[in-house]
C-alpha positions in Angstrom: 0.0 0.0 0.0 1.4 3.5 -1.0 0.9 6.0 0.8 1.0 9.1 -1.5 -1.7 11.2 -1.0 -0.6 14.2 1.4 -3.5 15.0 4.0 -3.8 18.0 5.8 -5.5 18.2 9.6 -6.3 22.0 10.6 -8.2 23.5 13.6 -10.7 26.0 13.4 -9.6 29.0 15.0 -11.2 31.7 17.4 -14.1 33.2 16.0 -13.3 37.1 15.9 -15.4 40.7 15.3 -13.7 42.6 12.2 -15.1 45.9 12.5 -14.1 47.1 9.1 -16.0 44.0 7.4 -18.7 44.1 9.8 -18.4 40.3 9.6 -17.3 37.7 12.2 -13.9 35.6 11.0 -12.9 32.5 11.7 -9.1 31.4 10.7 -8.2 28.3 10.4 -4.9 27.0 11.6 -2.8 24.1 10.4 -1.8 21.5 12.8 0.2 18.7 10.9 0.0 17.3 7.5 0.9 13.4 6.6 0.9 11.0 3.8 -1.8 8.5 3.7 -3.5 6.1 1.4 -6.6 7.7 0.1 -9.6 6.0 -1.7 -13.1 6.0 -2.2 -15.9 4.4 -0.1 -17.2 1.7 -2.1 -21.2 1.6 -1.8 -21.3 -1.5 -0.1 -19.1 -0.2 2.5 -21.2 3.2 2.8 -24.7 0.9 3.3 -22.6 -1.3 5.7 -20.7 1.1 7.6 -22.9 4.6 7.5 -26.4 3.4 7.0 -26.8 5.5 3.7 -25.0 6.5 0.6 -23.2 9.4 1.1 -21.3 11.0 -1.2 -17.9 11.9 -0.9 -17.1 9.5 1.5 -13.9 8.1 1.5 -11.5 5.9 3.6 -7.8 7.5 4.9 -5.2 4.8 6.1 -2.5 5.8 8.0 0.8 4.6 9.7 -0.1 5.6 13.1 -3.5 7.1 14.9 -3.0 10.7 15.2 -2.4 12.2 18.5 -3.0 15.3 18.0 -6.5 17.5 17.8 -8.3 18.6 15.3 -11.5 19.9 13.5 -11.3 19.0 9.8 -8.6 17.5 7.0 -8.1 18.8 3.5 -7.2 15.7 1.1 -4.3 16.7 -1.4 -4.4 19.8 -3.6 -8.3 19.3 -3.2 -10.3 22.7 -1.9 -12.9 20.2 0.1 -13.3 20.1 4.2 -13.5 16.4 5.1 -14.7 15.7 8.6 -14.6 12.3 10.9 -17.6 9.6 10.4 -15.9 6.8 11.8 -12.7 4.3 12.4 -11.9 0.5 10.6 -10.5 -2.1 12.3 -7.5 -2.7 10.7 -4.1 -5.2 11.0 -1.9 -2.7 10.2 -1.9 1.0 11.2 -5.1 3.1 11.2 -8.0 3.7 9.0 -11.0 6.1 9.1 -13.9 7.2 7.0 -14.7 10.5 6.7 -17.1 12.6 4.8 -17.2 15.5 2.6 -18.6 19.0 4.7 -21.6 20.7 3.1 -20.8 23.7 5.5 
């Protein structure tokens, strides 16, 4: 298994006032990225697993289970937030399922 895909985990940051906007803003701050296997959620698996088709689904192995906090992950160069649905029992390493954000 390759794992060639680099995937991004970032916080959402403090929600603050800009006066000039007018607008509350929320930045987003990176907390570590990692290569991982990405692939899609086969619809089997989404029925099995989820309950439901759902698209965008897909499932992120990794070397180790992170230890660190965060909100959401960015997948590659792609502009999509991807949040946690659930965790795979695996032999080797860690896998989990996550879903594309409609937010």
């Amino acid at each position: 298994m390759r794992y060639d895909t680099k995937v991004t985990f970032w916080s959402e940051g403090t929600d603050k006032y800009n006066p000039i906007a007018h607008k509350h803003e929320i930045k987003a701050k990176k907390v570590a990225s990692e290569y991982c296997n990405v692939t899609d959620l086969g619809t089997s698996k989404q029925v099995e697993l989820l309950g439901a088709l759902k698209e965008g689904s897909k499932t992120i192995r990794m070397v180790a289970l992170p230890k660190f906090k965060y909100d959401y992950i960015t997948v590659g160069k792609d502009s999509y937030k991807y949040r946690f649905l659930g965790s795979l029992n695996v032999l080797k390493g860690y896998a989990m399922i996550v879903g594309r954000d409609n937010g």
